[in-house]
C-alpha positions in Angstrom: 0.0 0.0 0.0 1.7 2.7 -1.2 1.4 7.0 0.0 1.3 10.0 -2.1 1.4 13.6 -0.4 -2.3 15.5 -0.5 -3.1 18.7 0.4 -6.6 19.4 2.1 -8.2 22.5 4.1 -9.0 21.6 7.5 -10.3 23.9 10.3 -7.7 24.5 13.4 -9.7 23.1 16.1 -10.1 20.2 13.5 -6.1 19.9 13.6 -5.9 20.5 17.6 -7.9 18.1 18.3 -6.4 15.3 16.1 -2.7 16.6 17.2 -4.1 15.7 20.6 -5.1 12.4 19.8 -2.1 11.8 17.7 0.2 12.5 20.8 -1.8 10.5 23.2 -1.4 7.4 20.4 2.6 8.3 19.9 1.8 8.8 16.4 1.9 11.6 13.7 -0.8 13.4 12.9 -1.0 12.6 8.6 -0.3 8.8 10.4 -3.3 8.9 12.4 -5.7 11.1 9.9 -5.2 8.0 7.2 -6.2 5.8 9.8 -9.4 7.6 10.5 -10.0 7.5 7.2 -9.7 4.3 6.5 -12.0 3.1 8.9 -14.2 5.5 7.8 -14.4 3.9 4.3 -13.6 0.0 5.8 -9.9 -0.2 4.3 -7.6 -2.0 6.2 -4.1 -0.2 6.3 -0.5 -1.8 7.4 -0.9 0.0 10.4 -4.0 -2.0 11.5 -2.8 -4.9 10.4 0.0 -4.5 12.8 -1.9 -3.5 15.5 -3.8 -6.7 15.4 -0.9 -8.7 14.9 0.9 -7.3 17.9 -2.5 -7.6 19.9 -2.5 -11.5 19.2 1.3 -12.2 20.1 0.0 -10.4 23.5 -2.8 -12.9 23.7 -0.9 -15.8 22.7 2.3 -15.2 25.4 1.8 -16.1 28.7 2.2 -13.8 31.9 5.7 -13.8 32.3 6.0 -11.5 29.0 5.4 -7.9 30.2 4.2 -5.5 28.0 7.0 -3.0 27.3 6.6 0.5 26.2 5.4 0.4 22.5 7.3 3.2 20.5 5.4 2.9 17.5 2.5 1.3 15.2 5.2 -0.8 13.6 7.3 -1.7 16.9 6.0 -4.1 20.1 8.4 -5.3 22.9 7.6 -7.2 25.6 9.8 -8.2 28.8 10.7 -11.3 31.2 12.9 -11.7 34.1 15.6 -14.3 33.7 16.3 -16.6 36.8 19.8 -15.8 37.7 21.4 -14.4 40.7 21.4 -10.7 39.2 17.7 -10.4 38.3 18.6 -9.5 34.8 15.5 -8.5 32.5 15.3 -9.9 28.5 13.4 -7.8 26.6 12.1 -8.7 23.0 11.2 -6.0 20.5 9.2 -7.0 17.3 9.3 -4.5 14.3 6.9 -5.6 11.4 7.3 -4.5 7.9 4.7 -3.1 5.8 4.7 -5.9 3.4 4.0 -8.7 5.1 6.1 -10.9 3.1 9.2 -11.8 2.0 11.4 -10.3 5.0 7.9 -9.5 7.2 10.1 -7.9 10.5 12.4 -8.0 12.8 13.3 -9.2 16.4 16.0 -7.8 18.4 16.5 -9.6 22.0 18.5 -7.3 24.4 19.6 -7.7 27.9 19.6 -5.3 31.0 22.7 -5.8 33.5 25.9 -4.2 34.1 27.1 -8.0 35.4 29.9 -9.4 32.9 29.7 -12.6 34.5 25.8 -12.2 32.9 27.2 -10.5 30.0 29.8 -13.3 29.1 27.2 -15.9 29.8 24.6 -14.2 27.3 26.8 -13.5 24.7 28.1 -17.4 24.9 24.1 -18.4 24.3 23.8 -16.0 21.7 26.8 -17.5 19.9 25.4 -20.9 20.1 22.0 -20.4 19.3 23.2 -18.5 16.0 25.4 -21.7 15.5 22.1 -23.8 15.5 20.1 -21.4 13.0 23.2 -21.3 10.9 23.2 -25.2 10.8 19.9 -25.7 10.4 18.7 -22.3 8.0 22.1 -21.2 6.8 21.5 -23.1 3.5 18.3 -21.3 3.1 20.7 -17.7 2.9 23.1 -16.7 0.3 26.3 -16.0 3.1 24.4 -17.9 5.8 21.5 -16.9 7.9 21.4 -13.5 8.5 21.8 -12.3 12.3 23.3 -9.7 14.2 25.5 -10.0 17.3 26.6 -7.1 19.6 27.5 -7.3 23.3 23.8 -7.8 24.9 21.7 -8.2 22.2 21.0 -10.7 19.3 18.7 -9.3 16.4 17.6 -11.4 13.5 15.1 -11.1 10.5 11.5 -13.1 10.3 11.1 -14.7 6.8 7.6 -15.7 5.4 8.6 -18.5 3.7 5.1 -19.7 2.1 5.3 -17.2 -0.6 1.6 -15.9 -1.0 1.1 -14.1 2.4 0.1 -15.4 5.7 -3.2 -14.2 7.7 -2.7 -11.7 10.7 -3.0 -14.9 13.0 -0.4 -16.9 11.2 2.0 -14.4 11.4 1.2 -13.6 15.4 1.8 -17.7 16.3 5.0 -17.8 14.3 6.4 -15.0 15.9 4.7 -16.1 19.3 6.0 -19.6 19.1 9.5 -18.3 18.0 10.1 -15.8 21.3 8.8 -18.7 23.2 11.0 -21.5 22.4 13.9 -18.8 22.3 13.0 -17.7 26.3 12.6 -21.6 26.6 16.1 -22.0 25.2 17.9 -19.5 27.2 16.3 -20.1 30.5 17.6 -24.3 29.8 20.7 -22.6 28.8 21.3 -20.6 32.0 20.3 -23.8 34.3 23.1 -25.7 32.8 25.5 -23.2 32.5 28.6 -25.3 34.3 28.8 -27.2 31.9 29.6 -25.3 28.8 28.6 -28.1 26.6 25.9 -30.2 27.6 24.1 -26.3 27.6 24.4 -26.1 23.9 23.2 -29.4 23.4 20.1 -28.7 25.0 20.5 -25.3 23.2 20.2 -26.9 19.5 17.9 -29.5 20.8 15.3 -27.2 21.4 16.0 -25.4 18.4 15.1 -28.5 16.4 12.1 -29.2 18.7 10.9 -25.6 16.9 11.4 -26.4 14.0 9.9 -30.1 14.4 6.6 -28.2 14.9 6.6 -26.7 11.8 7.2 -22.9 10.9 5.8 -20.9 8.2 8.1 -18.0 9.4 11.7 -18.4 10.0 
């Protein structure tokens, strides 16, 4: 869905009061003056779709996952505590695109500590649960699979891999099921820390558990 610049005449009390509403939403006013108007006339916009997207990830995550600050339409996070000694917090952050396919988002995982114990320890799971979508998605990607790592964070693309689109549900479980298993992953991880291997065995095991299931976004 594509955008084109318009000009129109409104009154000022007209554009007060959707400047208002615009702030209180955290988005701009043009953004939020195309969504009025596409409800108006029953089109469904990106933006909706996200909205209900990010509104059925919340539904389908249990109640460890916090609901974080959400800093726009396109952007939802979402929070959990880790059990270690330093009460560290993981926070996920999910950015859709507006296509919906092909490369439909993003998902950048970042921890809060100033431990390096927890830092080292982190960085070590990140490694080796990148060394398990490499070995089992790498071949998928020309140069590998795609992911970024940077002390305290690990950020990787979502592919829809079906290749006609997926309905707002579809694309809310796979990204559900995916921040799940990856919590799941790093909380096994953390348990069995002492020994270095045997943690990213279980690591890789539950990766192929996920992908066992079945995924129609990677």
């Amino acid at each position: 869905m594509g955008k084109s610049v318009y000009s129109i005449v409104l009154s000022d009390e007209v554009v007060q009061a959707v400047d208002e509403m615009a702030y209180r939403m955290n988005t701009s006013r043009s953004n939020l003056i195309n969504q009025l108007l596409a409800e108006r006339v029953s089109l469904t916009t990106p933006e909706m779709r996200m909205r209900e997207i990010f509104s059925l990830v919340g539904q389908a995550l249990d109640s460890r996952f916090l609901p974080a600050p959400q800093a726009s339409d396109s952007v939802m996070a979402v929070k959990t505590p880790l059990k270690f000694k330093y009460k560290p917090t993981l926070k996920y952050s999910v950015e859709l695109y507006r296509s919906f396919s092909g490369k439909a988002g993003r998902l950048k995982v970042t921890l809060r500590t100033q431990s390096e114990e927890l830092i080292k320890l982190t960085d070590r799971f990140f490694r080796d649960w990148s060394a398990a979508e490499q070995k089992y998605l790498g071949k998928f990607f020309s140069g590998g699979f795609p992911c970024e790592i940077a002390p305290k964070s690990y950020t990787r693309d979502f592919y829809e891999i079906a290749g006609n689109g997926l309905a707002d549900r579809e694309i809310a479980e796979a990204i559900s099921e995916y921040i799940r298993t990856f919590d799941k992953a790093i909380t096994v991880y953390f348990e069995n820390a002492a020994d270095p291997a045997h943690a990213k065995a279980l690591c890789e095991e539950t990766y192929k558990g996920y992908l066992r299931k079945g995924v129609s976004i990677v």
